[in-house]
Backbone as ProteinMPNN parsed JSONL, in Angstrom:
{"seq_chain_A": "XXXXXXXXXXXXXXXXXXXXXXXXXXXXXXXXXXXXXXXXXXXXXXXXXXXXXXXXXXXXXXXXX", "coords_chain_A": {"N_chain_A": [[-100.192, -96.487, -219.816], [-102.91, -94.866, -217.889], [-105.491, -92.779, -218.91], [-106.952, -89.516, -216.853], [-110.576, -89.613, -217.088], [-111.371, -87.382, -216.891], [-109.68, -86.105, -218.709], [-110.237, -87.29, -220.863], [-111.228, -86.809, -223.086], [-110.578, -84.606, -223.504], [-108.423, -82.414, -225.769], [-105.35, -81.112, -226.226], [-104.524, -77.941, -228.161], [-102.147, -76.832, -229.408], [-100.941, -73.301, -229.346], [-100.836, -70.561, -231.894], [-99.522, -68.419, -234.232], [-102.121, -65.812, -235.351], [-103.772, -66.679, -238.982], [-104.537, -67.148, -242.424], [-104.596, -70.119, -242.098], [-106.286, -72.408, -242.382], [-107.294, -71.973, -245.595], [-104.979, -72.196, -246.628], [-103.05, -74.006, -246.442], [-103.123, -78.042, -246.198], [-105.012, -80.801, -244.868], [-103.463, -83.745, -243.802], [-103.954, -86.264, -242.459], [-106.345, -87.05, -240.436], [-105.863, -89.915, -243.181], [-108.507, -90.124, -245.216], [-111.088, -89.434, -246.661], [-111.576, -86.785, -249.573], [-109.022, -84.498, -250.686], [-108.219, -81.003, -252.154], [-106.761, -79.795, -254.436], [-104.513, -77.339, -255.983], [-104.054, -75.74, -253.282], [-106.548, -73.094, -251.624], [-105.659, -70.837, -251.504], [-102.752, -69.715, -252.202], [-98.692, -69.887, -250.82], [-96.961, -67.001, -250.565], [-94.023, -65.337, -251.515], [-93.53, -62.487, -250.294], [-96.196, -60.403, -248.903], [-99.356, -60.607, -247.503], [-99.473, -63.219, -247.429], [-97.383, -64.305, -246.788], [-94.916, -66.914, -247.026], [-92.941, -66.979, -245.044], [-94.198, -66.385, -243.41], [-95.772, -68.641, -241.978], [-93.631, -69.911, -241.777], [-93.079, -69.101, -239.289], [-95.222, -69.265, -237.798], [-95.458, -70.881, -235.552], [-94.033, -69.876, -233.397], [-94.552, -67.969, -230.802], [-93.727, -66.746, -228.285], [-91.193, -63.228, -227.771], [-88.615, -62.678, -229.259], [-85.805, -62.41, -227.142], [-83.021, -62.164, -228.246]], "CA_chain_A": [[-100.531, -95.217, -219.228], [-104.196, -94.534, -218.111], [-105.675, -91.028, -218.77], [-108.327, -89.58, -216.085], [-111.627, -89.648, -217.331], [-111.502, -85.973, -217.056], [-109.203, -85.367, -219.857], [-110.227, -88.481, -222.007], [-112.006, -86.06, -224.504], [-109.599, -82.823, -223.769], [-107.339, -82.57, -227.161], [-104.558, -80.318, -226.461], [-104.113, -77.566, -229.239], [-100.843, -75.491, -229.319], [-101.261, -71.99, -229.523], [-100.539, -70.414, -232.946], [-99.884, -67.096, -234.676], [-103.496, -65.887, -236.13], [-103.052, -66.77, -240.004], [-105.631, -67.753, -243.323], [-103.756, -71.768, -242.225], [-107.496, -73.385, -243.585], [-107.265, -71.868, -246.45], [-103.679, -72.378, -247.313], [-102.775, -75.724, -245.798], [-104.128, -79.455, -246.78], [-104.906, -81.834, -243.792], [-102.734, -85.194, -244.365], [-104.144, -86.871, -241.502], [-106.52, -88.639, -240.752], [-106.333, -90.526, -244.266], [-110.175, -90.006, -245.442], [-112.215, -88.56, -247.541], [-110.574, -86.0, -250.412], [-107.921, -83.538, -250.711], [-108.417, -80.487, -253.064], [-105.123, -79.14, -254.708], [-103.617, -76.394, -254.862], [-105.139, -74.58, -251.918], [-107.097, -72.101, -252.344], [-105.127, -69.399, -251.284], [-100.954, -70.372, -251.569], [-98.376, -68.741, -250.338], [-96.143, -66.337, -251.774], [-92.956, -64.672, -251.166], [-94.088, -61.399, -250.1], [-97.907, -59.513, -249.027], [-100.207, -60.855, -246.372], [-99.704, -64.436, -247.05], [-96.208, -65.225, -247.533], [-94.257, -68.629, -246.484], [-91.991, -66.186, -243.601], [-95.968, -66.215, -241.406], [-95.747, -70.001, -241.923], [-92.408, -70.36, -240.373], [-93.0, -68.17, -238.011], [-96.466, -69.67, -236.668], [-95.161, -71.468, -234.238], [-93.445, -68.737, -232.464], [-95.139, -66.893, -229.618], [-93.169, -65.293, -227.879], [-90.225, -62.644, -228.118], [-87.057, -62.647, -229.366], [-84.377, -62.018, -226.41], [-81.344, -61.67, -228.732]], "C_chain_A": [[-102.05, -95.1, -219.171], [-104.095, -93.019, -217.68], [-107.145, -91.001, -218.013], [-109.4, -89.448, -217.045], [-111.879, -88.356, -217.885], [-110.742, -85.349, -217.849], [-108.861, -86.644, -220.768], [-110.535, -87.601, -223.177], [-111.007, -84.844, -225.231], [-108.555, -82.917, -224.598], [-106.517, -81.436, -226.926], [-104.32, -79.595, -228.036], [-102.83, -76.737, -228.871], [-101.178, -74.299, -229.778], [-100.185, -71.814, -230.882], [-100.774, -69.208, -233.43], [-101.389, -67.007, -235.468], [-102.889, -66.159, -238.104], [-104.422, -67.129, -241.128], [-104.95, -69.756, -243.575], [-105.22, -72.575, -242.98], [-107.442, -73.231, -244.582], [-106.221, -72.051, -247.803], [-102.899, -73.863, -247.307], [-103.73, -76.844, -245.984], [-104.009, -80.282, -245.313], [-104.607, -83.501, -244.499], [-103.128, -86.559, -243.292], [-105.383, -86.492, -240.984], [-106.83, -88.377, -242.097], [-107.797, -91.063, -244.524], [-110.786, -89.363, -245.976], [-111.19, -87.665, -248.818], [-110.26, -84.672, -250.037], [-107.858, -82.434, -251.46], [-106.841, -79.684, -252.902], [-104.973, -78.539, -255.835], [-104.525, -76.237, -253.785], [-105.456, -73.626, -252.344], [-106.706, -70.827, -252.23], [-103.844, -69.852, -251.075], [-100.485, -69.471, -251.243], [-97.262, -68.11, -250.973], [-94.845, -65.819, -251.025], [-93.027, -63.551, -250.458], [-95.428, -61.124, -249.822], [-98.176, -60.212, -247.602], [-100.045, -62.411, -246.492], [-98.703, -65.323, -247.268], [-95.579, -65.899, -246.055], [-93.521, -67.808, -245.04], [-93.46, -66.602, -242.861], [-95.914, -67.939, -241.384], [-94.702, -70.665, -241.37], [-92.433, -69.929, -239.244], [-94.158, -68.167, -237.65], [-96.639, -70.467, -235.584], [-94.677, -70.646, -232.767], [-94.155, -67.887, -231.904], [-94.783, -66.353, -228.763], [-91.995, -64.772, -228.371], [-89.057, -63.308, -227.74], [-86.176, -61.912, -228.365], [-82.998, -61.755, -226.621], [-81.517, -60.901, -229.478]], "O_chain_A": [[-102.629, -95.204, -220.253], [-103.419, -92.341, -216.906], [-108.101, -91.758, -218.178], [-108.935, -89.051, -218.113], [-112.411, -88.123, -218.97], [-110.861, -84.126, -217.926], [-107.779, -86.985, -221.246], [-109.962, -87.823, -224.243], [-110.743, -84.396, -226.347], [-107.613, -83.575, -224.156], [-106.993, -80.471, -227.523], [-104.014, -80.298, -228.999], [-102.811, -76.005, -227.881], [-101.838, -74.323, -230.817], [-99.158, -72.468, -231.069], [-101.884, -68.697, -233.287], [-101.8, -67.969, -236.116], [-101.745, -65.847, -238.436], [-105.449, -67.412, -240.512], [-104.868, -70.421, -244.607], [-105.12, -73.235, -244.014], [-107.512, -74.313, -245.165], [-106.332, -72.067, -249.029], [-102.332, -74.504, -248.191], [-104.949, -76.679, -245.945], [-102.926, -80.342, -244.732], [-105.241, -84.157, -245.325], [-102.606, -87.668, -243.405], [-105.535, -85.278, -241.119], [-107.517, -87.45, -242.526], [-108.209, -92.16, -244.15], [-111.043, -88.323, -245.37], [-110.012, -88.014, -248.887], [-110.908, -83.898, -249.332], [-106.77, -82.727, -251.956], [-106.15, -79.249, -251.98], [-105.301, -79.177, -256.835], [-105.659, -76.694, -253.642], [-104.918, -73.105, -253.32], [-107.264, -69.854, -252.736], [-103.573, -70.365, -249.99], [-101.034, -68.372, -251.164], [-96.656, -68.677, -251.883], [-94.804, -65.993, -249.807], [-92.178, -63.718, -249.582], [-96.123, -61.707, -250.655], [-97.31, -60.33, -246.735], [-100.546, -62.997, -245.532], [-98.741, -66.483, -247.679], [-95.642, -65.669, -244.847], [-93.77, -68.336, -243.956], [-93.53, -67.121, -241.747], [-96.128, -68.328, -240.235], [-94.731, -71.686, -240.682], [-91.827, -70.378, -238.271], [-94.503, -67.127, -237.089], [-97.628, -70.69, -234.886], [-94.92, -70.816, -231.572], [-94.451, -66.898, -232.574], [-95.416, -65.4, -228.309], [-91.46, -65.405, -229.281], [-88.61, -63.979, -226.81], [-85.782, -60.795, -228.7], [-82.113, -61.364, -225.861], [-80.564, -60.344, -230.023]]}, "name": "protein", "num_of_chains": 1, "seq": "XXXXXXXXXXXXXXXXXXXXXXXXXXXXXXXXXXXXXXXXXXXXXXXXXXXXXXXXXXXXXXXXX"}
């Protein structure tokens, strides 16, 4: 497959609910440099930063059922 010239550089991102994801999430890829663990902000069951916004950051639009 060759890609034009004009979107050799262009990196598709997927759109994503707004969220604190840097602060909560570890990058596993690319293998390089270090990893600090826990995160500095995890997530919890409940409040402003719980695991439900993390399933549900993929999802952009509405629910029809």
């Amino acid at each position: 497959m060759h890609v034009l010239p004009t979107f050799g550089t262009n990196v598709p991102r997927p759109a994503y609910k707004p969220g604190a994801w840097e602060a909560s999430l570890s990058d596993i890829w690319p293998v390089f440099g270090e990893t600090g663990w826990p995160p500095s902000l995890p997530f919890t069951l409940e409040g402003t930063n719980r695991i439900k916004l993390l399933i549900d950051r993929w999802k952009i639009g509405t629910d029809i059922g």
